[in-house]
C-alpha positions in Angstrom: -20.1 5.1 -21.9 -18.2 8.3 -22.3 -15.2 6.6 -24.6 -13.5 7.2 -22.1 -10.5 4.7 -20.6 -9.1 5.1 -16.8 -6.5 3.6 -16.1 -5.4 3.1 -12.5 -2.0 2.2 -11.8 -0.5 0.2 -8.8 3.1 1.2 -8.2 3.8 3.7 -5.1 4.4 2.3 -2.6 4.9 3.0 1.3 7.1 1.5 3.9 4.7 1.6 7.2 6.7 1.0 10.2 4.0 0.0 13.4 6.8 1.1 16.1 7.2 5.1 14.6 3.3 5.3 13.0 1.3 3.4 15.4 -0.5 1.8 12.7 0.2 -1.0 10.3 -0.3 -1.7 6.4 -3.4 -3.6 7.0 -5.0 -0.5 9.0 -3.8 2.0 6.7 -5.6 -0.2 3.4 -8.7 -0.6 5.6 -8.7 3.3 6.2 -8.4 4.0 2.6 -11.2 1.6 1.0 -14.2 3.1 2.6 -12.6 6.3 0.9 -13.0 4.9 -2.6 -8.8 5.1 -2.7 -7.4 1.3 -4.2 -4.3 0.1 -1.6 -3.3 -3.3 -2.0 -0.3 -5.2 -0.5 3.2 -5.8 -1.8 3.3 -8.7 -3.9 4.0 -11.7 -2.1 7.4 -12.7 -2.7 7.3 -16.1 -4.4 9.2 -18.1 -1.6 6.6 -17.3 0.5 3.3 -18.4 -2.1 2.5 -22.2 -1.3 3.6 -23.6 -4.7 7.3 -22.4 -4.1 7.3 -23.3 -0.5 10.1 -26.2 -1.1 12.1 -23.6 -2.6 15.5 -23.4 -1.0 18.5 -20.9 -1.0 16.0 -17.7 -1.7 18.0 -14.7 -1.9 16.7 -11.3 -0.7 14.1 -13.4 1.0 14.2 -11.1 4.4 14.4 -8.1 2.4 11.2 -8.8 0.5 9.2 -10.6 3.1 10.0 -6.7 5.1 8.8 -5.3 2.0 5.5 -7.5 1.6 5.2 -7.1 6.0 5.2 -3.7 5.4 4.7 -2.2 2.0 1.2 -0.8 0.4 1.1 0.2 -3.1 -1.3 3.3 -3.6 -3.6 3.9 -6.5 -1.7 6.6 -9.0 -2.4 7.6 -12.8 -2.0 10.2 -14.8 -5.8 11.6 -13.9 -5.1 11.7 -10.4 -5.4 16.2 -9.8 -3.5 17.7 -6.8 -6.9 17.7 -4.9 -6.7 14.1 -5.1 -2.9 13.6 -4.0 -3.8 15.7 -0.7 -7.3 13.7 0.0 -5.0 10.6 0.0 -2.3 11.8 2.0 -4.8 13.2 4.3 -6.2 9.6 4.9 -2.9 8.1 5.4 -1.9 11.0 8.0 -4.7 10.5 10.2 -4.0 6.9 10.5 -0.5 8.0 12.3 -0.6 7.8 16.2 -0.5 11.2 17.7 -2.8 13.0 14.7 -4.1 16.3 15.3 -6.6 15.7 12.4 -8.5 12.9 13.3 
């Protein structure tokens, strides 16, 4: 072990609309695992987790659930070089419909 700590952080986060990308959260996370870039969903809002399923009266409940439908957060830290930001963006680009660089 180098001493060394990496710390990957969670927290940007995408809005992927189907309709004007032609591709969804779930195929832009699949694209980006075999890449060795960490995309995981919006948390699921608690209304929507099976313990709080009797909950009534949510508020903001269609706001998140268009967040968690739609949302990815990306892997980010402080480690992360400019080489790195355009290799992920690059990913996500080529999952768009219509992309001259797949």
């Amino acid at each position: 072990a180098s001493g060394k700590r990496v710390i990957q952080l969670l927290a940007p986060v995408i809005l992927i609309t189907p309709e004007e990308s032609g591709s969804d959260r779930e195929a832009m996370r699949l694209a980006l695992g075999p890449e060795n870039v960490e995309a995981r969903p919006v948390w699921k809002p608690m209304h929507m987790q099976p313990v709080f399923e009797i909950t009534q009266g949510v508020r903001g409940g269609k706001v998140s659930e268009d967040l968690f439908d739609r949302g990815l957060c990306l892997s980010s830290g402080a480690q992360m070089t400019g080489e790195d930001l355009e290799r992920v963006a690059n990913i996500i680009k080529n999952c768009f419909k219509g992309s001259e660089q797949k």
